[in-house]
Each structure stands twice: as structure tokens, then as C-alpha cells.
C-alpha positions, 0 to 999 in steps of 0.5 A: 219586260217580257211580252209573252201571253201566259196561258194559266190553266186552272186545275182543282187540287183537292181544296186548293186552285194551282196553275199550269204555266206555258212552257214558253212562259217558263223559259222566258222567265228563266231567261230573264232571271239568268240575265240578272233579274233576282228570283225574288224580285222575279217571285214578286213581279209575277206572283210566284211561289219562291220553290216554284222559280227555284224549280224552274232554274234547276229545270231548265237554267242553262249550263252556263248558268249552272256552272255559276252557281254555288255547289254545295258537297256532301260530306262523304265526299269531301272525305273521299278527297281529303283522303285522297291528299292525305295519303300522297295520292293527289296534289290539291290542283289534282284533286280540284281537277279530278273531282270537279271542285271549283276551288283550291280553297274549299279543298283546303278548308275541308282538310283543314277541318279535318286535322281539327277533328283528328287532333280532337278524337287524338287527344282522347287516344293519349289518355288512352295511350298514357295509362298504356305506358305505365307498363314501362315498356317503350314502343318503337317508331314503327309501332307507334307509326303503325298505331298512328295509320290505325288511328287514321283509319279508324277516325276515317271510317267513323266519320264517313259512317256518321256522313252516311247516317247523316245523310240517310236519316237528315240528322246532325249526329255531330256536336257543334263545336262550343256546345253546351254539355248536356247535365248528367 
């Protein structure tokens, strides 16, 4: 239990009455949640706003407790380092290191889904490749090589153009896979 005197200031804001926490206060609480009280339990005992803990944590939570946390990624930038290992550049033990991912495994998954979605914009290309073939002209290992990296870094440029509009304008533009189609 904490034996710290809260000083609550009372503040008009607008209609509505807020509070003024001591910094010590402050401090002692997210000393106590690292130590293993949950936040909500937290919110409860102390009749806190849930934003208001979280806050708190960010601000002041220590580094240690930080580094325990769940990250969360952007998409961009799990692009960035999935095109790292794609073109050779990096191993995935190197690009955990390089760009400060906690796991191996996150690294994987993010690869992995994207060769899902290539394989998808993929299958699209070969209707597009089939009707080309009509003209019974065979290409060679090197066009179609060279076709292929196109491709790649087509698919590579649209999906970080989506990641940025989605980040900017805080809309999924990608459709969830099982979705239904919209009727015509």
C-alpha cells in the first residue's frame, strides 16, 4: 500500500471539475504498477481515468519497464525490413538486431504475409501475362526475371503508398481477407 498524501487541486474546466495529481503521487503509482499491480486494478483503487494511468506509464514508466512491453510496428516499416531480407541484404538475426525487433518471429510472420499478398497481386499479373502470350512469342529467363523485379517493386511501391495513406488519413484502404464483395 502506498502511504503518500495526495495533494488534489481542484480546477474549473469549463463544466467540468478535474484534478491536479502530485508528481510524487504520480511516481508512487507507476512504481507500483511496474511492480505488478494491474493498471486496472490501479484505475479502480484509486478512481482514475483508464487514459489517465496509461499516460502516466509512457511518461514516467522506466526504461526497463518499457523494454517489457509489447511494441507495436507500423507498416512501413515492417516493409522497410522485409525489403531488407528480400534483396539478400540482411539475415533475419541481422535485421532483428539492425532495426530493434524483439523477435525473430514477428520478422517471419511479416515476410510471410508478404509473399501472401504478392502471390495475390501475382495471380492478377498472369491473366494479364496469359493474353500476352497469345502472340506465340516465347520470352526468355531474363525477360521474364526481369518482368518479375518490376513486379516486386511495383507491389513494394503500392503497398508502402497504401501504409502512408493509411497512416495519414487512419483508414484501412486494404480489404480483410474473407471479405464480402460489395454488389455491383
Amino acid at each position: 500500500r502506498m502511504n503518500v498524501k495526495i495533494d488534489k487541486i481542484e480546477i474549473k474546466k469549463s463544466d467540468k471539475v478535474g484534478y491536479w495529481h502530485d508528481k510524487r503521487f504520480i511516481i508512487e503509482l507507476v512504481k507500483e504498477i511496474e511492480s505488478g499491480l494491474p493498471r486496472q486494478e490501479a484505475v479502480v483503487k484509486y478512481s482514475l481515468g483508464k487514459s489517465t494511468v496509461n499516460e502516466w506509464m509512457l511518461k514516467y514508466g522506466s526504461d526497463q519497464y518499457h523494454n517489457t512491453k509489447r511494441r507495436t510496428y507500423s507498416n512501413a516499416f515492417k516493409r522497410q525490413v522485409v525489403a531488407a531480407i528480400k534483396m539478400k541484404q540482411m539475415s533475419y538475426a541481422e535485421a532483428m538486431t539492425a532495426f530493434n525487433v524483439k523477435s525473430i518471429r514477428s520478422i517471419r510472420e511479416w515476410v510471410e504475409l508478404s509473399n501472401k499478398e504478392n502471390a495475390d497481386i501475382c495471380i492478377l499479373e498472369r491473366d494479364t501475362m496469359a493474353k500476352e502470350s497469345n502472340k506465340n512469342v516465347e520470352p526468355t529467363l531474363e525477360d521474364i526475371t526481369s518482368a518479375l523485379k518490376l513486379a516486386e517493386l511495383k507491389i513494394e511501391a503500392l503497398n508502402t503508398l497504401i501504409d502512408i495513406a493509411e497512416d495519414q488519413y487512419k483508414i484501412n484502404i486494404r480489404k480483410k481477407s474473407g471479405a464480402k464483395q460489395s454488389p455491383n
